[in-house]
C-alpha positions in Angstrom: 45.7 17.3 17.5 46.2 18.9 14.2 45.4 22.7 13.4 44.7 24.7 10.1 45.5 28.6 10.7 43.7 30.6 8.5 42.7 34.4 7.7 39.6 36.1 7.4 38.4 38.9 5.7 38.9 40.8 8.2 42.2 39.9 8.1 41.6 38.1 11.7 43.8 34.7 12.6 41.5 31.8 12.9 42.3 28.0 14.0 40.7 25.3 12.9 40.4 21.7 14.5 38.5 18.7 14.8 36.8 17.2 17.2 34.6 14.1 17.9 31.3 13.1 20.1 31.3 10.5 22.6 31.7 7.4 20.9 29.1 5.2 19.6 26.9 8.7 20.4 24.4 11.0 18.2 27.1 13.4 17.4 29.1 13.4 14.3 32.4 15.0 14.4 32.8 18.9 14.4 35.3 21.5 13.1 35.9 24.2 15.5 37.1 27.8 14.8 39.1 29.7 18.2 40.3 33.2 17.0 43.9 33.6 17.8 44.0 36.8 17.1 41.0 38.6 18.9 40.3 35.9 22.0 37.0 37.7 22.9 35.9 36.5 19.3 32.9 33.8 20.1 34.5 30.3 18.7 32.5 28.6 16.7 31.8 25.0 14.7 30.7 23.1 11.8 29.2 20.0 12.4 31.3 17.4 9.7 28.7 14.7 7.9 31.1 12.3 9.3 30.5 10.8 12.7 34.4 9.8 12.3 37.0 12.4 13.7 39.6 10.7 11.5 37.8 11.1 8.4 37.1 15.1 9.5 40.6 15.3 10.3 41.9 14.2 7.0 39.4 16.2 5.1 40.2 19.3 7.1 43.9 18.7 6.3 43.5 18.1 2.4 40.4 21.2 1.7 41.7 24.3 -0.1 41.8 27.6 2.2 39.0 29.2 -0.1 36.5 25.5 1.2 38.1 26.3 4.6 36.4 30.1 4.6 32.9 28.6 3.4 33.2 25.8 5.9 34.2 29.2 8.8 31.1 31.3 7.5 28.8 28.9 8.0 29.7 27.8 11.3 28.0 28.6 14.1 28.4 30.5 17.7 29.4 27.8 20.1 26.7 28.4 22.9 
């Protein structure tokens, strides 16, 4: 698996990663955010309009940082 580290404006360390629904399943792929830096953070995810975790992979790998932070403030909790 393949991880983005990022910051965030609160200067807190964020990892980013990919990862897929059950195949041939309703659910698309989905970018999660785990805080490295502060575990008691709630992780969190943004669902990918691909339903292929390769194609959210490679996107994920080829964004800028600045469409990285959009993608993380509009994730959601992970509940």
């Amino acid at each position: 698996m393949t991880t983005r580290r990022f910051m965030d404006e609160n200067f807190l360390e964020w990892e980013a990663y990919v990862s897929g629904g059950k195949p041939g399943g309703p659910a698309g792929a989905r970018i999660y955010f785990v805080c490295l830096s502060a575990p008691l953070e709630e992780p969190r995810f943004a669902p990918h309009p691909s339903r292929s975790p390769a194609v959210a992979q490679r996107e994920l790998m080829r964004i800028s940082e600045a469409e990285l932070r959009e993608l993380f403030e509009k994730a959601q909790p992970v509940a």
